[in-house]
BALOBA-1460 file (C-alpha; in Angstrom, 3 decimals):
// residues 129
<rec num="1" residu="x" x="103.962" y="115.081" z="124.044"/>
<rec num="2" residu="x" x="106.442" y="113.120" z="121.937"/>
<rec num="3" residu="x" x="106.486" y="114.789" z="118.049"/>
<rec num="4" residu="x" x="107.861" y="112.576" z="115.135"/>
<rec num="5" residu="x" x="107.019" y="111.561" z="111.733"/>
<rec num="6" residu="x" x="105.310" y="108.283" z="109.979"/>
<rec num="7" residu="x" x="108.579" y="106.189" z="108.902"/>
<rec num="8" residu="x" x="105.861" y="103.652" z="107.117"/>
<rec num="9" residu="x" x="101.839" y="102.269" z="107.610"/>
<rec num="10" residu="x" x="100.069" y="99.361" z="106.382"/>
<rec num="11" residu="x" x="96.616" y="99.031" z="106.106"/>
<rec num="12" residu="x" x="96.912" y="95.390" z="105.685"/>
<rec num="13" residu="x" x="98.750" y="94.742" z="108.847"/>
<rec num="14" residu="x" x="96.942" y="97.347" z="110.701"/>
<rec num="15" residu="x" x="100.066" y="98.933" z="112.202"/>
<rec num="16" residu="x" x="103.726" y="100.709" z="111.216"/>
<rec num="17" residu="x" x="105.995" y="103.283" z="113.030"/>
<rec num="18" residu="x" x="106.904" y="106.697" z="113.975"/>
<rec num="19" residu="x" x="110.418" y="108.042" z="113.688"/>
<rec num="20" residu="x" x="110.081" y="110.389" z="117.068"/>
<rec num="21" residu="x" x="112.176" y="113.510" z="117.318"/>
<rec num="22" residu="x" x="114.210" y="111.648" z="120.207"/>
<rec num="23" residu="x" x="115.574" y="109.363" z="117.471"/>
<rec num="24" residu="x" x="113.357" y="106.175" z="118.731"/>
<rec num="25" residu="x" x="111.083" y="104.251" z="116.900"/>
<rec num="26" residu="x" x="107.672" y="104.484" z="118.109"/>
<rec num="27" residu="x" x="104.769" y="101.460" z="117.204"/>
<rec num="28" residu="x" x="101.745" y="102.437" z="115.421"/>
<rec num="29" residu="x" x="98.757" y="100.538" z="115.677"/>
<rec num="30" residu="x" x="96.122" y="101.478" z="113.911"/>
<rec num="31" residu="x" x="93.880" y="101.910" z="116.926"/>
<rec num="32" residu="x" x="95.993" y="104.567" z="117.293"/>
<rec num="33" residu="x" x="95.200" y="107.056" z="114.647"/>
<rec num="34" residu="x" x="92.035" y="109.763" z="114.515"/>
<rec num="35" residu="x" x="88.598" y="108.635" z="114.503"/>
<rec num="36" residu="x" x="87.921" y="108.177" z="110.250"/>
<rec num="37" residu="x" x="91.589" y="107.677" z="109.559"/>
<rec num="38" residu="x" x="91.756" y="104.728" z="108.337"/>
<rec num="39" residu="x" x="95.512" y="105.197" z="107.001"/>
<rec num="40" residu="x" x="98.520" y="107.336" z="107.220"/>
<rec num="41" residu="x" x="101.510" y="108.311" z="104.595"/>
<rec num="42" residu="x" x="104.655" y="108.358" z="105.411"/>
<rec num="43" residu="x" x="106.493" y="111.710" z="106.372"/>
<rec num="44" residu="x" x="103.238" y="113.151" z="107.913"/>
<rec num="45" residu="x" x="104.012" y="114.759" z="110.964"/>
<rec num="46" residu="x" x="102.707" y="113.355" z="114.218"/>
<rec num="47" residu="x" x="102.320" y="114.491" z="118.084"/>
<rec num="48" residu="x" x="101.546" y="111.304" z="120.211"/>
<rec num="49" residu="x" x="101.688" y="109.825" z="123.751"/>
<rec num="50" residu="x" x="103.608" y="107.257" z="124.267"/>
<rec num="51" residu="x" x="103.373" y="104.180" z="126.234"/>
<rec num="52" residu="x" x="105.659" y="101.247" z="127.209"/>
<rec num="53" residu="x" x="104.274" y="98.098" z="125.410"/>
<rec num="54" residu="x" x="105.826" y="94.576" z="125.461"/>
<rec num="55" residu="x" x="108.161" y="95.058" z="122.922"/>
<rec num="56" residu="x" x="108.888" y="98.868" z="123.049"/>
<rec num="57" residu="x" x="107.235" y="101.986" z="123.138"/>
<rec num="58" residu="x" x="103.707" y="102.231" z="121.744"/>
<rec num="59" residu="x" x="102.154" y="105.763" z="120.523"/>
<rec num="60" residu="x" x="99.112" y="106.794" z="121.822"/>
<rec num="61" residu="x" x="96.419" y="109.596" z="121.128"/>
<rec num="62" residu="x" x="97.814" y="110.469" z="118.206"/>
<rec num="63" residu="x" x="97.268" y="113.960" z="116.259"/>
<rec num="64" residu="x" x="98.057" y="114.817" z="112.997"/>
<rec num="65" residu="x" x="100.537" y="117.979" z="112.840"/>
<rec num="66" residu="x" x="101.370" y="118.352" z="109.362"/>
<rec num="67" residu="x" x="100.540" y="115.827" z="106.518"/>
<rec num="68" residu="x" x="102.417" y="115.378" z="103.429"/>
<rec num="69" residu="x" x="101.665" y="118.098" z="100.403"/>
<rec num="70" residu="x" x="99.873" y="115.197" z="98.388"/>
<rec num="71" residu="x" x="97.050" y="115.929" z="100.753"/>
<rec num="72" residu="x" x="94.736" y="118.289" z="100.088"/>
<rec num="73" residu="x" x="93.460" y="121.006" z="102.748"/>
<rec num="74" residu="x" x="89.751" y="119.278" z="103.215"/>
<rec num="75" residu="x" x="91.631" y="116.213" z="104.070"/>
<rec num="76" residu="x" x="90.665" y="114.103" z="101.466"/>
<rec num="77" residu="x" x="92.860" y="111.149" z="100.283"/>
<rec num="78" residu="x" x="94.264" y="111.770" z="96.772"/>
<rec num="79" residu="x" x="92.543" y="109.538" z="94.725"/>
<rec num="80" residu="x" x="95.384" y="107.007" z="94.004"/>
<rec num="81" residu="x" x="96.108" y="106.591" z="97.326"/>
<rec num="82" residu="x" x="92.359" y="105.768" z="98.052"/>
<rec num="83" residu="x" x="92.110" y="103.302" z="95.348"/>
<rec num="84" residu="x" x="95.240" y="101.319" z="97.372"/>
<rec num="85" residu="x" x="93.518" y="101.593" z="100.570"/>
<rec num="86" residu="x" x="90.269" y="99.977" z="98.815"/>
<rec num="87" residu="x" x="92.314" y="96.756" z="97.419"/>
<rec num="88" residu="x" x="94.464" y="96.587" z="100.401"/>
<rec num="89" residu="x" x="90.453" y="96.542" z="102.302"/>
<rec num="90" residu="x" x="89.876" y="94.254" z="99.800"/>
<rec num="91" residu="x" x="92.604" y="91.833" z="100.773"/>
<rec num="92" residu="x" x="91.684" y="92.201" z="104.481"/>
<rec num="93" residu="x" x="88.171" y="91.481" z="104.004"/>
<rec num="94" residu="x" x="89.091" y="88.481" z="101.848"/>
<rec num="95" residu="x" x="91.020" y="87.018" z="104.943"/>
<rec num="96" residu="x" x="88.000" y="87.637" z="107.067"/>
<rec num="97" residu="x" x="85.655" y="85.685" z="104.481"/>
<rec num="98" residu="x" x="88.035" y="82.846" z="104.072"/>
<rec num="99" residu="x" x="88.449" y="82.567" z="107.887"/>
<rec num="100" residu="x" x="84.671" y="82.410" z="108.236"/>
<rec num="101" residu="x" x="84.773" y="79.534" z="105.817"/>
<rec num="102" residu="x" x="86.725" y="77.664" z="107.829"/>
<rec num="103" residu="x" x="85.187" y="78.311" z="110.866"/>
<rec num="104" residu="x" x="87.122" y="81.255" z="112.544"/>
<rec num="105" residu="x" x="85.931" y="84.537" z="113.696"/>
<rec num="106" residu="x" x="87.765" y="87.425" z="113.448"/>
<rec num="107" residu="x" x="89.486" y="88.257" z="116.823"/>
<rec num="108" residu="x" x="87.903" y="91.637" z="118.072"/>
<rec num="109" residu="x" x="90.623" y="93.316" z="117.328"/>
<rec num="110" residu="x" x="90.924" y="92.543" z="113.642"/>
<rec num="111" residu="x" x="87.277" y="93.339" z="114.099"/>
<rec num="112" residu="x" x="87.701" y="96.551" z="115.322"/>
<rec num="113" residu="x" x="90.446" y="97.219" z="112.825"/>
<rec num="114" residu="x" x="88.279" y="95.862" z="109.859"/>
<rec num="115" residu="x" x="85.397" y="98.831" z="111.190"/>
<rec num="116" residu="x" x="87.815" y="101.481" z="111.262"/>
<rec num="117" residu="x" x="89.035" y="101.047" z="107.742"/>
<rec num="118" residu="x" x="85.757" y="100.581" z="106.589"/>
<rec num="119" residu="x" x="84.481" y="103.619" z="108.817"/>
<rec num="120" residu="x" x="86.986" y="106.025" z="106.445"/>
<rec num="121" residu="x" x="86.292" y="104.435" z="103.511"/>
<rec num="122" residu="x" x="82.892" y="105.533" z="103.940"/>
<rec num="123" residu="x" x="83.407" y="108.086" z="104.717"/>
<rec num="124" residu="x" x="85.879" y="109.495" z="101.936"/>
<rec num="125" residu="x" x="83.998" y="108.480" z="99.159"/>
<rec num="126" residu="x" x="81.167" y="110.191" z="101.178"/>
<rec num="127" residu="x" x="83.502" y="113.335" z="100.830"/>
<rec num="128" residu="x" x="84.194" y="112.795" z="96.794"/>
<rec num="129" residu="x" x="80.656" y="113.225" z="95.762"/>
C-alpha cells in the first residue's frame, strides 16, 4: 500500500490531499479517513489504497502511521484544534439549515459527511471529560 503524508484537510469541504511517497498527489475525501476521525492535520503520516477516480487517483482505506507531535498518545485532538473543527461544524451545519429553509435536502453524501464529523465530535469531547 501507497505511504504519504496529509499536504492539507478541510472539514468544511469534506476532502484535501496526500503527498504520496511516489511524488503524486493523492484525493482525500473524507469518507476516507478512520471511523471517529472526523479530521486530519497536515504532515500526519498516512498508508492508503489507492484508486483511479475521475479526475485522478483517490485514497482509499486509509490508516494513520504517524500523526503530527501536537497529538497526544490517547489520540485526542489538542484543544485548539477541536475548537476549529466545532466552528468549521458550525459553518457546515449552518449550510444544511439554510438549505432546509429553502427547500433542499442535504445530498446523502453531505449527509453522511455531516454524521461523521458529528460522530468525532462526540466522541472527543466524550474523551475530555
Amino acid at each position: 500500500m501507497p505511504i504519504g503524508r496529509v499536504k492539507w484537510f478541510s472539514l468544511e469541504k469534506g476532502f484535501g490531499f496526500i503527498a504520496s511517497e511516489e511524488g503524486e498527489d493523492v484525493y482525500l475525501a473524507a469518507s476516507a479517513l478512520p471511523t471517529g476521525v472526523p479530521t486530519i492535520k497536515p504532515g500526519t503520516k498516512l498508508e492508503f489504497g489507492v484508486a483511479e477516480g475521475r479526475r485522478g487517483p483517490q485514497a482509499l482505506s486509509v490508516r494513520i502511521i504517524d500523526e503530527p507531535a501536537s497529538v497526544v498518545a490517547n489520540n485526542r485532538i489538542n484543544p485548539d484544534d477541536l475548537a476549529t473543527i466545532i466552528e468549521d461544524t458550525i459553518k457546515m451545519l449552518d449550510k444544511v439549515g439554510n438549505g432546509l429553509r429553502h427547500g433542499r435536502h442535504p445530498s446523502s453524501a453531505e449527509s453522511e459527511r455531516l454524521a461523521k464529523v458529528l460522530r468525532g465530535i462526540a466522541s472527543q469531547v466524550e474523551n475530555e471529560n
